[in-house]
C-alpha positions in Angstrom: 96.9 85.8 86.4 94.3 87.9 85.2 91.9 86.7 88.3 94.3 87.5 91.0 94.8 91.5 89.4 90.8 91.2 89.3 91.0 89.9 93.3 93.4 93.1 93.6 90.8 95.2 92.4 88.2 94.2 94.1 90.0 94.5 97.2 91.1 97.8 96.7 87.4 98.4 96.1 86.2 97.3 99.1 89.1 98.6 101.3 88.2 102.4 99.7 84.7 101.9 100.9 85.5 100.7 104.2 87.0 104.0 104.3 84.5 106.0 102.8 81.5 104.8 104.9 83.9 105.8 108.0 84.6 109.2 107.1 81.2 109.2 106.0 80.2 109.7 109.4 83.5 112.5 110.5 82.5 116.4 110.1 83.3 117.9 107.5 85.1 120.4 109.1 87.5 117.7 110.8 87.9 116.5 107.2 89.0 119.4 105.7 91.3 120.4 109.3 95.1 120.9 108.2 97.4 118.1 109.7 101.3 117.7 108.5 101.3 114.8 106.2 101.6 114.2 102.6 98.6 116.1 101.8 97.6 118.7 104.5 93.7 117.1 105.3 91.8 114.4 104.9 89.9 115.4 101.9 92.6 116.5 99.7 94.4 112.8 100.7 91.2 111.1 99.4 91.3 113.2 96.3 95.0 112.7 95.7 94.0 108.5 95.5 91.2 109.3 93.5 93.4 111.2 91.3 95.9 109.1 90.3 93.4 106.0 90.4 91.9 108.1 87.6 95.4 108.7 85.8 96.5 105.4 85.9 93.6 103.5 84.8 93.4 105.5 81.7 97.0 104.9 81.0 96.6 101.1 81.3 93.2 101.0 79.5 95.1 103.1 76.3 99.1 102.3 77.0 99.9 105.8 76.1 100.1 109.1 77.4 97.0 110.7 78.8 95.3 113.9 79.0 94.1 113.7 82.3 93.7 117.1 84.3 92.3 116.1 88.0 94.1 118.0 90.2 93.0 118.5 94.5 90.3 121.4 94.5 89.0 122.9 96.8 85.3 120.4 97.2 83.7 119.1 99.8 84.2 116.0 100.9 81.3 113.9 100.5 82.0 114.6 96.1 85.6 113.6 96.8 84.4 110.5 98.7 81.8 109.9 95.8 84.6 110.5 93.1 86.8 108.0 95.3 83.9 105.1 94.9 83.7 105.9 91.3 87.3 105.8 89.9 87.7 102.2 92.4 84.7 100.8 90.8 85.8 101.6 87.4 88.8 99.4 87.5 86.6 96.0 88.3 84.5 97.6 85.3 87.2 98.6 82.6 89.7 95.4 83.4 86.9 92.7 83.8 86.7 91.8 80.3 89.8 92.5 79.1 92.2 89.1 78.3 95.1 87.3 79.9 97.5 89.1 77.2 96.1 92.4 77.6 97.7 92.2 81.2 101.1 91.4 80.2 101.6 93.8 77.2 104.2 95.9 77.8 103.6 99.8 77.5 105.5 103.0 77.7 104.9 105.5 79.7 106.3 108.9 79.0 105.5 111.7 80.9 107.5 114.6 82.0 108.0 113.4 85.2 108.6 109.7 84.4 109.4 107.3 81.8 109.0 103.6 82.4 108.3 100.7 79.8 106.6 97.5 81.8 103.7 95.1 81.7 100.3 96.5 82.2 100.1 94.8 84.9 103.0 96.1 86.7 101.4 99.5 86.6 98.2 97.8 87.9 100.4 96.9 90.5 101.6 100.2 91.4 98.4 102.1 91.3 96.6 99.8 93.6 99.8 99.6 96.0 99.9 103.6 95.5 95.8 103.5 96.7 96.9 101.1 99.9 99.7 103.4 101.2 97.5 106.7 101.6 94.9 104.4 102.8 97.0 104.0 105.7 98.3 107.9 105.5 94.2 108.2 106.4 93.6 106.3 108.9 97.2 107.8 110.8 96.1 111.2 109.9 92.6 110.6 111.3 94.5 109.2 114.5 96.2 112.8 114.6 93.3 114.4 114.6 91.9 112.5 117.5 89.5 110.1 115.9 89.5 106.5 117.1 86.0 105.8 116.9 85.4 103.3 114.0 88.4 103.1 112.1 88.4 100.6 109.5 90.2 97.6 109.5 91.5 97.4 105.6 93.8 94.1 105.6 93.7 92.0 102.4 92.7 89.1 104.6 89.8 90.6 106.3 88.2 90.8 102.8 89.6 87.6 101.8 87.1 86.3 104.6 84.9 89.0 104.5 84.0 88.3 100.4 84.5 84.3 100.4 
């Protein structure tokens, strides 16, 4: 159990910096243009993921309620994309040693906006599920825009092959 979450990680990971190095190489100024989506631009999408990669992993690494104030700013993009690389590595980082039970514990979250008991690893789940959707919102957003050059191709089995 605990090596397939791990494998989820690690995916997530590398599908983040198959993004990065992408929009790596997009203008700033394209990055930050306005586009009707979730998040109006491509910059405050990537810091919305980082964001809540951020929340959650402190939530799972303590099981309680966290004081956790990242909210979208107005940066540019290459220290979202930085902060992005960061907050994915961190989970291959904080979760690698922990133990099969640690996974499976159940704890409570209980914020303003939600309350939910479950298994750590069901909010592991979630966050990394949460981090795959927007990844998609990107690349559609991008599409918008009018970039098609180089777009990533993030599927779990690319990396599966890619990383064996």
């Amino acid at each position: 159990m605990k090596s397939d979450y791990l494998d989820l990680c690690h995916y997530n990971k590398w599908a983040n910096s198959m993004i990065i190095n992408w929009l790596e190489s997009i203008d700033e100024e394209i990055l930050n243009q306005k586009i009707a989506s979730s998040f109006n631009s491509l910059n405050k999408t990537i810091q919305h993921i980082d964001y809540w990669q951020r929340f959650w992993l402190l939530f799972i690494l303590e099981g309680s309620p966290v004081q956790y104030n990242g909210r979208i700013k107005n940066q540019h993009t290459i220290k979202s994309l930085e902060m992005l690389a960061e907050s994915s590595a961190n989970f291959l980082d904080e979760l690698n040693d922990k133990n099969e039970e640690f996974f499976s514990e159940e704890i409570h979250l209980n914020e303003s906006w939600r309350k939910h008991k479950a298994p750590r690893n069901a909010f592991l789940k979630h966050v990394l599920n949460h981090s795959n959707f927007h990844r998609g919102q990107i690349i559609t957003m991008a599409r918008g825009l009018g970039i098609e050059k180089g777009i990533p191709r993030t599927d779990y089995l690319i990396f599966s092959k890619e990383t064996a």
